[in-house]
N, C-alpha and C positions, 0 to 999 in steps of 0.2 A: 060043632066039629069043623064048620067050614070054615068058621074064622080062626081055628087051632089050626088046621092047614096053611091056611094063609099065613100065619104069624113066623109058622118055619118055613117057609117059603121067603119070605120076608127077611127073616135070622139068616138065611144061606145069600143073600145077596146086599147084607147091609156094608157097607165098607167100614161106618164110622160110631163107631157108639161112648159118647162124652156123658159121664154122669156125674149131676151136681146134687147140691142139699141145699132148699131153705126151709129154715128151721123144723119143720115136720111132716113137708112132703120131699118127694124128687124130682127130678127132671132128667130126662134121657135123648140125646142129639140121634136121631137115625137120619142117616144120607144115603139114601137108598134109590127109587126106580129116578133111570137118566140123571142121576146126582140132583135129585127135590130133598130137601131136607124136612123133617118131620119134627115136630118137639113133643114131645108127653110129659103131663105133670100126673102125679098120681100120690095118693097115701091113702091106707089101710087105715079104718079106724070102727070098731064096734061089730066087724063080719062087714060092714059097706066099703065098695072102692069109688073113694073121691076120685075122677081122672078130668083132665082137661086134656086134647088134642088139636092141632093149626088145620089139621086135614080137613077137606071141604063134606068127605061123612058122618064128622062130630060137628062141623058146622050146620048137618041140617036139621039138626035136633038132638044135638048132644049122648048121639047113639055109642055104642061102644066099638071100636074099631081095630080092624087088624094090628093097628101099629100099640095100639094098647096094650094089646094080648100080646105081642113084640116085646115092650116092655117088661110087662111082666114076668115074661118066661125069660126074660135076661136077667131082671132080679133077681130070681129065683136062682140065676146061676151064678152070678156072683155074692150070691150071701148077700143080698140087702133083703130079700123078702121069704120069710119063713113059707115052709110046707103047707102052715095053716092060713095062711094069707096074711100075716101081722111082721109088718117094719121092722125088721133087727133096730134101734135106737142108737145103739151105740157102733154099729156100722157104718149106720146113717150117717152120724156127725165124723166121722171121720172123712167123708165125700168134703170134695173142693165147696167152698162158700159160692152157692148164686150171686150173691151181691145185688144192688140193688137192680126191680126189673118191676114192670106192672102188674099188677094182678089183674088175673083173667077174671072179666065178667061173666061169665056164664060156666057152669061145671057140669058133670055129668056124675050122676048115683047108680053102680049097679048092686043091689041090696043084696042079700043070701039067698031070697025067697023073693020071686017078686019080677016085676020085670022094671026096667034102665026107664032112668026119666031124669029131666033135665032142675039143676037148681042154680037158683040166683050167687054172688059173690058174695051177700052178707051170710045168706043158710050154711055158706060152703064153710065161713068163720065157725059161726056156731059148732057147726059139726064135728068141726077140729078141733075147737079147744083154746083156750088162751097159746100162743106160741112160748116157748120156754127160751130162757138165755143160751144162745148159742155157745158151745163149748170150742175148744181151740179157735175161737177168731182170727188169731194171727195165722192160722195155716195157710190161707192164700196167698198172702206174700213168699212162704218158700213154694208155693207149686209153682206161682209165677214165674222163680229164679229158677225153678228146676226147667220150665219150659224154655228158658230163654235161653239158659245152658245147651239143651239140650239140640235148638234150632241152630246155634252157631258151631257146635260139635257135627251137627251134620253139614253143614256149609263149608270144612275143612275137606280140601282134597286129598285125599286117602292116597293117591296115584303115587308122593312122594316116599321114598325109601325112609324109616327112620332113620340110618346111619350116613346117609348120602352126604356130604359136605360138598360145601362150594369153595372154589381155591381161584385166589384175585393175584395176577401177574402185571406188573408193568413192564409194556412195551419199550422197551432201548429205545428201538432202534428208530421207530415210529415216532418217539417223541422229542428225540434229537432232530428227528426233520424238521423240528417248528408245528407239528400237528396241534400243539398241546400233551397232556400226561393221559396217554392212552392207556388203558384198561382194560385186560382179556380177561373171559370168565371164562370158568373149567369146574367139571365136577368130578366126585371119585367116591367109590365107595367099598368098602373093607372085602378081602379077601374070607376065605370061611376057615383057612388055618393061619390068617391073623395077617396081619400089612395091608397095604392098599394096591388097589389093579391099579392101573394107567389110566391118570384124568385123562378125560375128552372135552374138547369144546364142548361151552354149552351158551346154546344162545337166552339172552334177560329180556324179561318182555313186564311190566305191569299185571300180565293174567299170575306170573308165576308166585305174586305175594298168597294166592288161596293155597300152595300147595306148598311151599316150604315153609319149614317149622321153626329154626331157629330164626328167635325175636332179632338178634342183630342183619342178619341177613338180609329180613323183611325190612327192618331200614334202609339199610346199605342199598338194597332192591331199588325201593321208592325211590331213593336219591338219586339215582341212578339212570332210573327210566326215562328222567327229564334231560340228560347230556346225547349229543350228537351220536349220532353211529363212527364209529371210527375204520367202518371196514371199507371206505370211498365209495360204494356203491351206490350210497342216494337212495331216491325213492327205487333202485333198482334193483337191491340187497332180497336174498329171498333167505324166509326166516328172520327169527327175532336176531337181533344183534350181540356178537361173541365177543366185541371190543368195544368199548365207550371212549369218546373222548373226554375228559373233564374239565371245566371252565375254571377260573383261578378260584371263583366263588366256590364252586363244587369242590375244587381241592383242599381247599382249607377246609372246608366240613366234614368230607370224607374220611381223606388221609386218618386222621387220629381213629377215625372208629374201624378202617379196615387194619389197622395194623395190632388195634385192640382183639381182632378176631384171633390173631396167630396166624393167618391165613392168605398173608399179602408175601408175593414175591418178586423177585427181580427174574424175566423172563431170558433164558438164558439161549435157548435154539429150539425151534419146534418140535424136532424127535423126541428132544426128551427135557421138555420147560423146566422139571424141575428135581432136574438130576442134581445134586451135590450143593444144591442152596440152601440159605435155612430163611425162615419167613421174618421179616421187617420187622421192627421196632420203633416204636412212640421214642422222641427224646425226650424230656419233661423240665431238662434246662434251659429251655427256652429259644427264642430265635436269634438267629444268625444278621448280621449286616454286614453287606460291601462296603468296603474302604476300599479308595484309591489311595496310594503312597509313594510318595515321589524321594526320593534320596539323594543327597550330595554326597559325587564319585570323591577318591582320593585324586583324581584330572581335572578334578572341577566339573565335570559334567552332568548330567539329572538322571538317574533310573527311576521309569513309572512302572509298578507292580501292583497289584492285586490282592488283596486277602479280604477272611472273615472273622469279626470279632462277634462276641456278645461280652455281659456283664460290664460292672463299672469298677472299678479302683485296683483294687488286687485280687480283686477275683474276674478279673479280665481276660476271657481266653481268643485264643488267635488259631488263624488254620489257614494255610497259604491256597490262594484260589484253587491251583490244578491237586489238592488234595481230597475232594469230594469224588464218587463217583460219578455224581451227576447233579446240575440244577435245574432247577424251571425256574420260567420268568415270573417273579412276584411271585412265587411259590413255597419251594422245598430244597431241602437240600439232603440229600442222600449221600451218606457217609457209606467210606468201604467197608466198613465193620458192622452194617446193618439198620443202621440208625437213621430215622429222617425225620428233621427239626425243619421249623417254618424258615421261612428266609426271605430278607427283607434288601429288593435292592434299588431303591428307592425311586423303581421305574425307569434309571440306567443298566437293562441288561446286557444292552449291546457291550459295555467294560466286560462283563463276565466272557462274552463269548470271543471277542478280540484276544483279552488275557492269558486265556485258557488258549487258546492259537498259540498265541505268540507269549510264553511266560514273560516276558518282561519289554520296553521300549527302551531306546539310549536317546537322550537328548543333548545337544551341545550347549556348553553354558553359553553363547551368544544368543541364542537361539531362545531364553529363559523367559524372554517379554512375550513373545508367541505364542509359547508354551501355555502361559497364564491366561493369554487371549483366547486362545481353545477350548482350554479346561472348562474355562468362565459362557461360551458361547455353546456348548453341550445341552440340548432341550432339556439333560436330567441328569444330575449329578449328585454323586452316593458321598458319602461320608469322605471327607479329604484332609489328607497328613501332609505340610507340605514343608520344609526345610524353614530354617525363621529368614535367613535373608530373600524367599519370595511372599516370604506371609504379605496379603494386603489387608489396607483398613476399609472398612465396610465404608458407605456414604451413601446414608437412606435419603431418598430425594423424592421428591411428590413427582408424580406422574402428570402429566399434561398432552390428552389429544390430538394429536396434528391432522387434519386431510388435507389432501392437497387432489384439488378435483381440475381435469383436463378432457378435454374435446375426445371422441372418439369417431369413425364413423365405421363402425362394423356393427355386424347385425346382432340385434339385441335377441331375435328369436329363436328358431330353431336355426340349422343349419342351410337351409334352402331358402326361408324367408328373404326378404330385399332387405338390404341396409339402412339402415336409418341415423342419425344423428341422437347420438346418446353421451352422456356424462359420465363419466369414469373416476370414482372416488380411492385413493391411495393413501391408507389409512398406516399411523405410525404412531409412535409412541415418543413423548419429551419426558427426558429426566435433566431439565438444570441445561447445559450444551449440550448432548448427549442425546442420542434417539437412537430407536432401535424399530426396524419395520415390522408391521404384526404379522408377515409370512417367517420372519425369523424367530430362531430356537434362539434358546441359551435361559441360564438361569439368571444373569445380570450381564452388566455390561464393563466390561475393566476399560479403565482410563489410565492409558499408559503415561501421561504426562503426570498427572498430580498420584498414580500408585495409588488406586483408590479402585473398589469395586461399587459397582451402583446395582443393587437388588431390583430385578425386576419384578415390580408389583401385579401379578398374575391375575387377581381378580378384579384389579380398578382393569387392566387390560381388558379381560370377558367383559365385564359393565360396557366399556367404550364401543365392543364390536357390539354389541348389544344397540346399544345408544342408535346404533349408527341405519340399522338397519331400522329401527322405531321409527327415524326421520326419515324415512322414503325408499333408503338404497334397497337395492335385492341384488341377489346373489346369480348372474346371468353369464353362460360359457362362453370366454372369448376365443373361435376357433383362431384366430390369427395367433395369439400366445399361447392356445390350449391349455387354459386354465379358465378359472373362474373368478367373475372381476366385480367389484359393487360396482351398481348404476344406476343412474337415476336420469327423469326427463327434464329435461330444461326448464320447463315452468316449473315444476316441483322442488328445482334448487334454492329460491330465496326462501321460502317459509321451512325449509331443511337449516338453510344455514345461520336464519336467524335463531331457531332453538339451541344448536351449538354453540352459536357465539356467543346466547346468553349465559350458556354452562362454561364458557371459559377455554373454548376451542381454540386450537389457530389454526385457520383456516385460510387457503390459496387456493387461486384459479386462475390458472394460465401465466402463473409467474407472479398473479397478484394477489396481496394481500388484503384480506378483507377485514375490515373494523367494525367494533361496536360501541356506541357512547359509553363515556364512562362517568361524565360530569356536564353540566350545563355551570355557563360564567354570565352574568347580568352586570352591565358597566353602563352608569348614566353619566354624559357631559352636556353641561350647558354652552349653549350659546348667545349671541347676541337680543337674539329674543324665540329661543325653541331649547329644546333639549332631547339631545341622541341618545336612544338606548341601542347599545349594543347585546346581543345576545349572541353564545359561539359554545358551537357541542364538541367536548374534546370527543377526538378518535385517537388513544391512545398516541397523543400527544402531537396529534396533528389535527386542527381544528377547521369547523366551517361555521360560515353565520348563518342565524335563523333565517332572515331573506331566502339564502339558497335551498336551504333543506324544505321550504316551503314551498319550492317553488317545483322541487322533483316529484314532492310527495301530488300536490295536485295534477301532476299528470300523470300518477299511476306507478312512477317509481318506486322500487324497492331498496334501490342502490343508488349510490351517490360516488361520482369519482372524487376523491380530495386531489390537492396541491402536489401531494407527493406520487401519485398515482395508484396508491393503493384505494379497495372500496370502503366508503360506511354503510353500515345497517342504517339506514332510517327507524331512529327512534320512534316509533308513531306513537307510541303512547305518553309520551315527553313531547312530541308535537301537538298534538290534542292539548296538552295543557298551558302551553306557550304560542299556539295559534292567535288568543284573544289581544295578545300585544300587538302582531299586524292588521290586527280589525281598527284599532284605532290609529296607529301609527301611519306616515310614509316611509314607502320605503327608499332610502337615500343610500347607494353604493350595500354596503354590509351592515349597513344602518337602522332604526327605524324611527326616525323624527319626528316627536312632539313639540304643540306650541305651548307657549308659556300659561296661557288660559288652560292646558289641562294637565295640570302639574296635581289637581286632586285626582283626576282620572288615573293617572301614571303613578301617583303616590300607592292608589287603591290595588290596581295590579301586579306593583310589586311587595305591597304589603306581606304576600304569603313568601317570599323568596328573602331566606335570611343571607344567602349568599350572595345576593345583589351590592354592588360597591357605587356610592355615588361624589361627585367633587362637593366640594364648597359651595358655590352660587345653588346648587338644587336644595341640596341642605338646610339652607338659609331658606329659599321660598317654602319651603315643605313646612319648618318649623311656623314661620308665617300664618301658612296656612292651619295647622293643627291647632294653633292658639291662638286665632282669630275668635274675640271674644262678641264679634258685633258691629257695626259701624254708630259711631258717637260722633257730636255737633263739635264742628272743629271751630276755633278763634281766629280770626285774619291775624297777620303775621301785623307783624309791629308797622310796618311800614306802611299798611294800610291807611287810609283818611277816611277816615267815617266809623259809622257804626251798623254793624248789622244785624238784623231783626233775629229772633229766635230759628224759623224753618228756612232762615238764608244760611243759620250755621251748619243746621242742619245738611244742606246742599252740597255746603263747603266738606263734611265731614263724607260725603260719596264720593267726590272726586280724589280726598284722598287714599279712601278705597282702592278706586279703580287704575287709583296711579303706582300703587304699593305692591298690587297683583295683576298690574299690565293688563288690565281688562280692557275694552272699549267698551262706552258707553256713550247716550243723546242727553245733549243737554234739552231742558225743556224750559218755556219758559216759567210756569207755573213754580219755579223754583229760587226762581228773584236775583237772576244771577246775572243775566241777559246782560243788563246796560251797563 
């Protein structure tokens, strides 16, 4: 009886009761005293109750325990456990699947008769009975989907009205400022004999996606959340934000799906937003382009005017700039008739907004070369119509580098630091004669002499500022010009400007130009008894000889003044290879002088150099040399009187050796030549 007390005791303060099935017992979840959860297994078989419990009272001998008799008398109420104590079966398997879990070692038996005692996990088998093939197997998968349903249904904030609608306005007036394409939200909800009361602001926050219901909204929400506040108040705005401003990226994704809503409009006056307007429209013919159009008068003079095309050939439509109601920049364009199509104006908006000012300009026909000169120097220029006698011919031209680096002494640091002596690089662009400085705009460069436009190549430009700052420069504020100027230290500039000059730079400093080899020339002439090699490193067609460029680099030189006053790079790595002809040589004026005795040495070093040019007399000793088979016993000349022994010929045949190849040599006597 005490434990029947307890069990409803127990039944009045359970919060949680989860019941499962394997195969032919149960399990039943109680979370009950300070939220302990309790498990019970139990099955009816023969008058005996098999029970197992986690309670620390069945743990001390498998006694029988309140939470038992708990279960029980919850079976019993839900129809899994008959009056006479025997398993409904087919109740049973209708219970969610345990799935897989341990089996308990240890069980507990209360008999009919008898008193509770404890049995092992295999007796518990026996007792039970083979287990039978589970019926509905698959039913755990829908209780799953029902729970999971069920969890997110209640995770929906119930707080929103179903009928409530959000209503999306575009700000005029706001976005004519240049703010960008600002955004008010508004909500409203039906009257109860039919129409709508008067939206109100409503401010968008990311919490609001749990409580509104329709799917585009929660889009539209999300996207939303990430755009600026448009109401100017910063982090000082109280409440979520009633206005968004939108980025061009955001506009193009947006746009089409608020006007998909029905629910976008043109904001007309606060009192009453959206009295007498009807909601926006997707165009689905596609996007819009500026053209600029310039016309010959019947005075001969130019009108520049404005419009928007799309489509190609005859299906080409047109619409005069001041006929939209409104554009944005790389945006939209909002037709008076409701309609807003992309619009493409190819990052010249300023044309839109001039045009739209002033519908059209007059130009004098003398005035037609300047004209072109402007057009052509505009950072960004849209699609152009231009009459045939100003059409020009394009002249694609390669791009070419220029710095031009000069002395500065202003301070490279902050604004209070001391002054220092720093370098100042002034970087520009070569097309052919033609240059353009990389602070200037324009899409090319018109040359009014040859009527020729020269495209300016935009990303060898990026590459070159690029290049420029890889070699040393940094970007440092000159408060004297109040701007920002590349710079670099003075030691820093030769190994700067030798990387440029290898990419093909032109490069000045201080009025001077700087070189870099472009060729090594090797010229051998003989002499009397030596022979000069000249060596001479072209600098773009001003040369020096090896002598001198040898003579800078051993003392640390980087630079070399030439003849003409411009500088050379010091090829060092072309020195390094042509250094071994002054080891042996003298050096004589621009010269470097061999003697006739090393005309193999001299043949040997210029062996690898096919550009090497020599006269005649070297020629002739070189081949000498190269086909020198030996020295042989030479015959006295006819004139001789006598006769000479065999190793006297011998003798005779080294002097003419040494007479052939300008050698010196001792006579000795041992050679029979002496007397």
């Amino acid at each position: 009886m005490e434990e029947r007390f307890i069990a409803n005791r127990i039944m009045e303060r359970t919060e949680v009761r989860v019941w499962q099935a394997h195969e032919v017992y149960v399990v039943t979840d109680l979370r009950v005293e300070r939220g302990v959860q309790h498990q019970v297994m139990f099955t009816c078989t023969a008058g005996d109750v098999l029970f197992n419990c986690n309670c620390a009272h069945f743990a001390a001998g498998a006694r029988p325990c309140a939470h038992l008799l708990t279960a029980l008398v919850e079976a019993e109420l839900e129809g899994i456990l008959s009056q006479r104590g025997v398993l409904l079966v087919d109740r049973v398997r209708d219970l969610p699947e345990l799935g897989e879990h341990q089996m308990p070692s240890q069980w507990g038996i209360v008999p009919p008769h008898g008193l509770a005692r404890a049995v092992s996990s295999a007796e518990a088998v026996r007792m039970i009975g083979p287990a039978s093939a589970p019926r509905f197997a698959w039913k755990p998968l829908f209780e799953s989907v029902r729970r999971t349903e069920q969890s997110r249904s209640q995770a929906v904030d119930r707080s929103w009205p179903v009928n409530r609608q959000i209503l999306y306005a575009i700000d005029v007036s706001r976005t004519l400022a240049g703010n960008g394409l600002v955004i008010r939200t508004f909500s409203r909800e039906p009257k109860k004999d039919g129409g709508w009361k008067k939206p109100a602001a409503l401010g968008t926050s990311i919490e609001m996606l749990s409580k509104v219901r329709d799917e585009q909204d929660r889009q539209i929400l999300a996207l939303m959340a990430g755009t600026p506040d448009g109401s100017g108040y910063g982090y000082y705005a109280y409440g979520a934000p009633q206005q968004r401003v939108l980025t061009d990226a955001h506009a193009t994704v947006l746009l089409p799906r608020l006007c998909q809503t029905g629910r976008l409009y043109v904001l007309r006056n606060d009192e009453e937003p959206f009295a007498e307007t009807q909601p926006l429209r997707w165009d689905e013919a596609g996007p819009w382009r500026l053209w600029i159009d310039v016309y010959r008068q019947s005075d001969g003079d130019y009108l520049i005017q404005g419009s928007l095309r799309r489509g190609e050939g005859d299906a080409t439509e047109q619409m005069p700039l001041d006929a939209p109601a409104m554009l944005t920049s790389r945006g939209h364009v909002f037709s008076a008739d409701g309609l807003v199509a992309p619009f493409d104006d190819s990052g010249a908006f300023g044309w839109v907004i001039a045009l739209r000012r002033k519908n059209s300009a007059r130009v004098p026909a003398n005035e037609a070369e300047e004209l072109l000169a402007e057009l052509y120097a505009a950072p960004h220029l849209p699609k152009l119509k231009l009459p045939e006698e100003l059409a020009v011919r394009p002249d694609v031209r390669p791009m070419r580098p220029r710095l031009v680096v000069r002395k500065s002494s202003r301070s490279s640091g902050s604004y209070y630091s001391s002054a220092v002596d720093v370098l100042v690089g002034d970087l520009s662009f070569g097309y052919g004669d033609l240059t353009a400085k990389a602070t200037d705009a324009g899409v090319g460069i018109y040359d009014r002499k040859a009527r020729v436009l020269v495209p300016r190549d935009a990303d060898a430009e990026a590459a070159a500022v690029e290049r420029l700052y890889r070699a040393g420069f940094r970007d440092v504020f000159d408060h004297t010009a109040d701007r920002l100027t590349a710079q670099i230290a003075p030691k820093a500039l030769p190994s700067a400007i030798r990387g440029l000059l290898n990419e093909d730079w032109h490069v000045e400093a201080e009025g001077k130009l700087y070189r870099t080899a472009g060729s090594f020339s090797l010229d051998v002439t003989s002499g009397i008894d030596w022979f000069d090699l000249n060596i001479k490193a072209d600098f773009g067609g001003v040369s020096a000889p090896l002598p001198r460029l040898l003579a800078a680099l051993r003392k640390g030189e980087s630079l070399l003044q030439l003849d003409d006053g411009t500088f050379g790079l010091l090829p060092e790595e072309w020195l390094k290879k042509y250094a071994p002809f002054a080891g042996f040589g003298e050096a004589r004026g621009d010269n470097l002088r061999f003697a006739r005795t090393q005309v193999g040495i001299l043949d040997a070093l210029l062996a690898a150099q096919p550009q090497a040019t020599f006269d005649e007399a070297f020629v002739r000793t070189r081949d000498e040399l190269r086909n020198f088979q030996g020295i042989a016993p030479q015959e006295p000349p006819g004139s001789f009187v006598g006769k000479l022994r065999p190793y006297q010929c011998e003798a005779l045949g080294w002097f003419d050796f040494l007479r052939r190849f300008s050698f010196g040599g001792c006579l000795a006597d041992d050679m029979g030549l002496g007397k």
